[in-house]
C-alpha positions in Angstrom: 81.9 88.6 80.1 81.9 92.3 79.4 85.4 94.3 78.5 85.0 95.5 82.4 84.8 92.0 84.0 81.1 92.4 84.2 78.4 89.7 83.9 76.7 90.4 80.2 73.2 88.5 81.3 72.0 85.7 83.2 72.9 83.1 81.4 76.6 83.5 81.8 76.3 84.3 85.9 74.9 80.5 85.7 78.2 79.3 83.5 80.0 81.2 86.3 78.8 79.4 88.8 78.9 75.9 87.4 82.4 77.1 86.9 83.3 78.0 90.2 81.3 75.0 91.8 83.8 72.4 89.2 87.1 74.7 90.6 85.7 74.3 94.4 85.1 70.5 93.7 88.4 70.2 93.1 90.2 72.0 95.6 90.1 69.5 98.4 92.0 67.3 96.4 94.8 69.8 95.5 94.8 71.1 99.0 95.9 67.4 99.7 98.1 67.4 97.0 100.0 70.2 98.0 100.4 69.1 101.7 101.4 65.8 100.5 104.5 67.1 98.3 105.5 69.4 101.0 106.0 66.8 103.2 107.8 64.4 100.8 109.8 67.9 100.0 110.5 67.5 103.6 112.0 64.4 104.1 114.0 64.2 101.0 116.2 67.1 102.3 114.4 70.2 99.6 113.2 71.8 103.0 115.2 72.7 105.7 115.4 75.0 108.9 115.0 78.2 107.7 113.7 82.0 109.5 110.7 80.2 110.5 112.9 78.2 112.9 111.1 74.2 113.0 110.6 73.1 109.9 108.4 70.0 111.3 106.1 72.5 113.4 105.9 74.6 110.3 105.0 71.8 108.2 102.4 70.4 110.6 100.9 74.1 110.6 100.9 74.2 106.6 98.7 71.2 106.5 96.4 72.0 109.0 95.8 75.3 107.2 95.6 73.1 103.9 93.3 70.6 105.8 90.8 73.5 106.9 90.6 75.3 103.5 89.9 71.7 101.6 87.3 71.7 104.1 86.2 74.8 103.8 86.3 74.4 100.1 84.0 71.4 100.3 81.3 73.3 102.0 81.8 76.5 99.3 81.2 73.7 96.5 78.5 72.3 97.8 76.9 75.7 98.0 77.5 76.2 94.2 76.5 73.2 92.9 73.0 74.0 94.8 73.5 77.6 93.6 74.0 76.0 90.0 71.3 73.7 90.4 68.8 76.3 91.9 69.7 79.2 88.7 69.3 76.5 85.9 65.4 76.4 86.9 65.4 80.1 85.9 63.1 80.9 83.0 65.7 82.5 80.8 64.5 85.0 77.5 65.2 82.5 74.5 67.4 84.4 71.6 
């Protein structure tokens, strides 16, 4: 990428978004992750009642949230990949 955080030519927006499609593949699993440690946090005593009042209700609202962007992150990588898939049948210039 440019200085500026620009794309430099076409080949690197494809790298970009074989990139982005690997991160999205692999959020589900870290959006599990994380709700599984938070609750293992929870019953070992690291989190207790605190300004949010339940802790359990809280908890239960965490990994829905965490549930819906694995989800939602499933659906954003299988848009890549076909993105990806779609842009590597671009004729690019040879150098």
């Amino acid at each position: 990428m440019a200085d500026a955080g620009e794309l430099t030519g076409p080949g690197e927006a494809c790298q970009v978004v074989a990139r982005l499609a690997l991160m999205g593949h692999q959020l589900p699993q870290l959006c599990e992750q994380v709700a599984r440690f938070l609750v293992a946090a929870r019953e070992d005593g690291q989190i207790s009642r605190g300004a949010g009042g339940d802790p359990d209700g809280v908890l239960v609202e965490v990994s829905e949230a965490l549930s819906a962007a694995g989800r939602a992150a499933d659906m954003m990588a299988a848009a890549l990949s076909e993105a990806g898939a779609k842009a590597a049948g671009l004729a690019l210039p040879s150098r």
